[in-house]
KOLFI-877820 format. One record per residue (C-alpha): residue in one letter; x, y, z. Coordinates in steps of 0.2 Angstrom, whole numbers, plus 5000, padded with zeros to 4 digits. Layout:
// residues N
<"A", <X, Y, Z>>
...
// end
This chain:
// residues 261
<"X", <4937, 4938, 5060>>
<"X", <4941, 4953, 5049>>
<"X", <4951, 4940, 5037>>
<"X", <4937, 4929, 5034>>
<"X", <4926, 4941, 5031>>
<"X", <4937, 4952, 5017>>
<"X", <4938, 4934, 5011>>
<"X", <4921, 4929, 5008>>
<"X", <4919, 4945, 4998>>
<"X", <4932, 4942, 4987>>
<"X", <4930, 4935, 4970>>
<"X", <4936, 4916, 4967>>
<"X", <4956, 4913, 4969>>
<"X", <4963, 4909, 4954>>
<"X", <4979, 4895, 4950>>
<"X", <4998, 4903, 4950>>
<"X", <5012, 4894, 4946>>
<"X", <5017, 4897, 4965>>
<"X", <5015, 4902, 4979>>
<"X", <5027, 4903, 4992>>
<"X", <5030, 4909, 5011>>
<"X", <5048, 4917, 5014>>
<"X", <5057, 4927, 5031>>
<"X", <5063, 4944, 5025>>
<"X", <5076, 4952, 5037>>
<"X", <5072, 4966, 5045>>
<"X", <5078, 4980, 5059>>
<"X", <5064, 4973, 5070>>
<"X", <5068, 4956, 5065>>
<"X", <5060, 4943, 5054>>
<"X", <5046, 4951, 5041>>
<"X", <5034, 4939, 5034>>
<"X", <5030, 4939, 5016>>
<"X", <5024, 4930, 5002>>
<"X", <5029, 4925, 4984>>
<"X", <5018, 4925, 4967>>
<"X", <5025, 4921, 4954>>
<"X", <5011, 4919, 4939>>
<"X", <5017, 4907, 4926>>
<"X", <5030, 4893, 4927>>
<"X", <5042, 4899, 4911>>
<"X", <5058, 4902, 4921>>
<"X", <5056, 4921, 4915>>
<"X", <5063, 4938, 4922>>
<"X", <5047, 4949, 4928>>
<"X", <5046, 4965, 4934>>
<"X", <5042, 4965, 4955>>
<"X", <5027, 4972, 4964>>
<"X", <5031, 4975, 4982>>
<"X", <5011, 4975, 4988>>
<"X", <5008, 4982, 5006>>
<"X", <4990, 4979, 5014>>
<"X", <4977, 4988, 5019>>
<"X", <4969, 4987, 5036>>
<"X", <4971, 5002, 5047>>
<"X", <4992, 4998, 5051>>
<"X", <4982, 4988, 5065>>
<"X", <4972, 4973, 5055>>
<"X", <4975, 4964, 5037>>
<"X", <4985, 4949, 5034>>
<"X", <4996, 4939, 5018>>
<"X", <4979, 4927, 5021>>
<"X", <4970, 4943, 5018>>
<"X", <4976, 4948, 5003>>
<"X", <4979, 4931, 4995>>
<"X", <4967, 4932, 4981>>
<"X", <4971, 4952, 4978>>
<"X", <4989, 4947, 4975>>
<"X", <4987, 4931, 4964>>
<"X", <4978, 4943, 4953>>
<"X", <4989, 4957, 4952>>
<"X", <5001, 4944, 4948>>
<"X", <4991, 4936, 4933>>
<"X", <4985, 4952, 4925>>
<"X", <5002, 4959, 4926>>
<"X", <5014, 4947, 4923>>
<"X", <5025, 4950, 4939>>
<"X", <5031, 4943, 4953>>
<"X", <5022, 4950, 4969>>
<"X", <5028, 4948, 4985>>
<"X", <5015, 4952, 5000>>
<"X", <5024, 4959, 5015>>
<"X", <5016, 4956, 5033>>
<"X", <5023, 4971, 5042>>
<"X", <5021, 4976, 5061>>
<"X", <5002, 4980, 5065>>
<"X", <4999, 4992, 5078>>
<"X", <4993, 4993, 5093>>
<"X", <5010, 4980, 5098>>
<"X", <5020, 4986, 5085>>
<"X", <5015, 5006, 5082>>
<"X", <5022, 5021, 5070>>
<"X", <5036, 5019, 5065>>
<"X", <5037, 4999, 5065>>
<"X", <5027, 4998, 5048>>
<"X", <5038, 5009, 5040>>
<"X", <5052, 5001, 5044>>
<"X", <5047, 4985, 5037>>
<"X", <5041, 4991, 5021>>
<"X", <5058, 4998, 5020>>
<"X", <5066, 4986, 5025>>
<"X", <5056, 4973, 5014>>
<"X", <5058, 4983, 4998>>
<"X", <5078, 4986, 4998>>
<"X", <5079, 4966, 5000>>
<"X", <5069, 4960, 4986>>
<"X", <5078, 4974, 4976>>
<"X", <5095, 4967, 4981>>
<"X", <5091, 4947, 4980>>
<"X", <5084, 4952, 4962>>
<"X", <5093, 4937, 4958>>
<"X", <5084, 4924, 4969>>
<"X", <5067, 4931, 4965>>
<"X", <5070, 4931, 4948>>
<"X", <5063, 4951, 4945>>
<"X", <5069, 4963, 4933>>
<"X", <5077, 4976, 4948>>
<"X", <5075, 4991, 4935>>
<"X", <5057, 4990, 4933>>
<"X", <5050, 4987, 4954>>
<"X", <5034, 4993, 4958>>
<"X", <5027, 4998, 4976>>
<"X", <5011, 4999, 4980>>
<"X", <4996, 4996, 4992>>
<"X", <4980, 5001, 4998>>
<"X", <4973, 5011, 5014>>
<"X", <4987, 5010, 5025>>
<"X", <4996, 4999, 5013>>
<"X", <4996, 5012, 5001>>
<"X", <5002, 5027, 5012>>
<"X", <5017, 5014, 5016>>
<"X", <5019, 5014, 4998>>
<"X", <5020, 5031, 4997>>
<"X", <5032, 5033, 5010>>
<"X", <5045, 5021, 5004>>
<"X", <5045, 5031, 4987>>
<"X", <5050, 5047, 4995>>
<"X", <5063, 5038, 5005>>
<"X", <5071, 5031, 4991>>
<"X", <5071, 5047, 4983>>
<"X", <5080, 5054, 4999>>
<"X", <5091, 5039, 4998>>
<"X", <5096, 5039, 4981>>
<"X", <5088, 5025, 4979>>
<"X", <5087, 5012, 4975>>
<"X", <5077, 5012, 4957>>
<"X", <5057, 5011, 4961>>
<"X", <5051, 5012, 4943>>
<"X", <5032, 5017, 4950>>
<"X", <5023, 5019, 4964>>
<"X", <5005, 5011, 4964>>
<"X", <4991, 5016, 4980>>
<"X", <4973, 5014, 4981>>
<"X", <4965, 5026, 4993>>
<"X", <4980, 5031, 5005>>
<"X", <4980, 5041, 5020>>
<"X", <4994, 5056, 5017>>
<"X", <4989, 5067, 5032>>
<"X", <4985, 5063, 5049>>
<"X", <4986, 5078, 5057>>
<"X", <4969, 5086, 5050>>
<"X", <4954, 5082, 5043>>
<"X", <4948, 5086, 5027>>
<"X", <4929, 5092, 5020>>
<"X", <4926, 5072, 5014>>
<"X", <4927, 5067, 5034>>
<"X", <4913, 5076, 5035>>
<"X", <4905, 5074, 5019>>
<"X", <4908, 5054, 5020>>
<"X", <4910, 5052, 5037>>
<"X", <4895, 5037, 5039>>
<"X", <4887, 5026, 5028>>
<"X", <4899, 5021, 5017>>
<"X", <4908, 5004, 5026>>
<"X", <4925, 5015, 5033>>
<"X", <4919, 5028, 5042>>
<"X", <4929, 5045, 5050>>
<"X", <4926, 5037, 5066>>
<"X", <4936, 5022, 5061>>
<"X", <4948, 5032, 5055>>
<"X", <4951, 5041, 5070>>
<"X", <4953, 5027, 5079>>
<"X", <4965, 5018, 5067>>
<"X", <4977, 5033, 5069>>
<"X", <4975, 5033, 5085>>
<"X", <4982, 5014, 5088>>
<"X", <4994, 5018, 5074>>
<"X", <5002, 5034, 5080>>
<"X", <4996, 5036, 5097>>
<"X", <5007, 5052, 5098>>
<"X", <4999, 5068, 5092>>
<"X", <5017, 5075, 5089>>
<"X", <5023, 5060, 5078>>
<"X", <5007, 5063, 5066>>
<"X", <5018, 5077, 5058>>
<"X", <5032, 5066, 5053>>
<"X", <5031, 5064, 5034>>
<"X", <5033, 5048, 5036>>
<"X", <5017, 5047, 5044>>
<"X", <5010, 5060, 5034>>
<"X", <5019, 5059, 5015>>
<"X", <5007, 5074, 5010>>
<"X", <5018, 5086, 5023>>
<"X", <5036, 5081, 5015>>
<"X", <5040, 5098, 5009>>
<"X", <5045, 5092, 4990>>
<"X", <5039, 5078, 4982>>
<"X", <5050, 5082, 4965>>
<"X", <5059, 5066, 4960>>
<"X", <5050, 5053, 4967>>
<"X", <5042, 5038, 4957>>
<"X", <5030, 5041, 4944>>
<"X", <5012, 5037, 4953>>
<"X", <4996, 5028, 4951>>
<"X", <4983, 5035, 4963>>
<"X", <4967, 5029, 4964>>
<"X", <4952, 5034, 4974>>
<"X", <4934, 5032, 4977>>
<"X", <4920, 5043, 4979>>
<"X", <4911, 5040, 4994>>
<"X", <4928, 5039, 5005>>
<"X", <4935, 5050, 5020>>
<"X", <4951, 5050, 5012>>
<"X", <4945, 5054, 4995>>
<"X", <4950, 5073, 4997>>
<"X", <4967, 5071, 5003>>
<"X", <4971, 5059, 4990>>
<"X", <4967, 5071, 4979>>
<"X", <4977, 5084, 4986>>
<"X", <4993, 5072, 4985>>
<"X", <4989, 5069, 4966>>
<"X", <4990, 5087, 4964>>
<"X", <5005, 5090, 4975>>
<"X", <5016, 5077, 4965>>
<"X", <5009, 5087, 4947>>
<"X", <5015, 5104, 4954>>
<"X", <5032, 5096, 4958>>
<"X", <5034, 5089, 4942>>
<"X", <5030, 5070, 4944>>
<"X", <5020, 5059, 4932>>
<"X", <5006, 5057, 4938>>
<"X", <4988, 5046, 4935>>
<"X", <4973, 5051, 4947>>
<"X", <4958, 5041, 4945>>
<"X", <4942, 5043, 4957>>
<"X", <4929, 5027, 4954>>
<"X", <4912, 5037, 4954>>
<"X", <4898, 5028, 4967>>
<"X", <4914, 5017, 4975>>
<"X", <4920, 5015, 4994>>
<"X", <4932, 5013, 5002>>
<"X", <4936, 4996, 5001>>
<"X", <4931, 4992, 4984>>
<"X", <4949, 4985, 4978>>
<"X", <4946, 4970, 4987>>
<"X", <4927, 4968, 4986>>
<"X", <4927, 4957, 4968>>
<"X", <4910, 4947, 4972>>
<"X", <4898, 4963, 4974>>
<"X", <4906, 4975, 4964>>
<"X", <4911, 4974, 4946>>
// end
């Protein structure tokens, strides 16, 4: 139900040259993803590993079908959707996991997918963007590999408070502080777990080295201030960083092509 109704607010799906479905190993075994690749000339593009929004616990490939074939037009990339582990089944750190997990494949079958490994981008929104967050810092930690810029629309960074924007946007604006409560809840139903950084990317003690970022927000959102605060964090550490906040939008607005502009 949540699916078809993204969907029908979605604007028209446009042609790629293809679209195809693919396993990706993973810890927790078989990760579902899918392939765009905009424009049948045999050429080496840059990689977007896209992570969904949807609470860790809802959102889908079907979901996020036309968002993808977008990106993968207007950028000239290859994007590859990743289904990871939703919660309640599958909660914190199974999503993390596969993102992971996801990422360092595409990055070393550079070859099969035909992707420029020196210029891979991760990114998402809501949930999908905190995952894209987190897999930044861990490649930082890591050593790598190479993520060449780290892309989230309205993320979640800390779940063990609540900042002024709960309150100030907490109803009336389609996600509400409610619905957030209850999506961490399913996600990390364990208080104690919230502090992990890898829940929580705004409580990782340094941020200096990680990807350069894209972070965009909207006004009338719960999250709006914490995004914020992230942007702010990675400046301070010394990390190129872009911070927009779309005046009048909500939450969901990335994905809401027929009624908004």
């Amino acid at each position: 139900v949540y699916t078809v109704q993204r969907i029908k607010l979605q604007p028209a799906r446009p042609e790629v040259a293809s679209v195809r479905d693919i396993d990706i190993p993973g810890r927790g075994g078989p990760i579902p993803a899918r392939v765009y690749t905009p424009f049948d000339d045999g050429a080496v593009r840059p990689l977007l590993v896209y992570f969904h929004g949807g609470g860790w616990v809802v959102g889908s490939l079907e979901g996020y079908d036309t968002p993808c074939r977008r990106l993968a037009l207007k950028a000239n990339c290859q994007v590859v959707s990743v289904g990871y582990r939703l919660a309640p089944e599958h909660p914190f750190p199974a999503a993390v996991y596969d993102a992971w997990d996801s990422t360092t494949w595409c990055i070393d079958h550079a070859a099969q997918l035909r992707i420029d490994r020196q210029r891979v981008i991760v990114a998402g929104d809501s949930a999908g963007g905190t995952l894209a967050t987190v897999v930044a810092q861990q490649a930082r930690d890591e050593g790598g590999p190479a993520i060449a810029r780290q892309g989230r629309i309205y993320p979640a960074t800390d779940l063990t408070r609540e900042a002024d924007s709960y309150v100030r946007n907490a109803h009336g604006y389609m996600l509400t502080a409610a619905a957030l409560r209850w999506f961490i809840e399913q996600y990390v139903p364990n208080p104690d777990q919230r502090s992990d950084s890898r829940a929580s990317p705004l409580l990782r003690p340094s941020l200096k080295g990680v990807a350069p970022a894209l972070i965009i927000s909207a006004e009338h959102d719960p999250l709006v201030d914490e995004n914020e605060a992230y942007a702010e964090r990675l400046r301070a550490d010394g990390v190129p960083t872009e911070y927009a906040c779309f005046p009048g939008m909500i939450h969901p607005f990335f994905t809401l092509g027929v009624v908004i502009d």
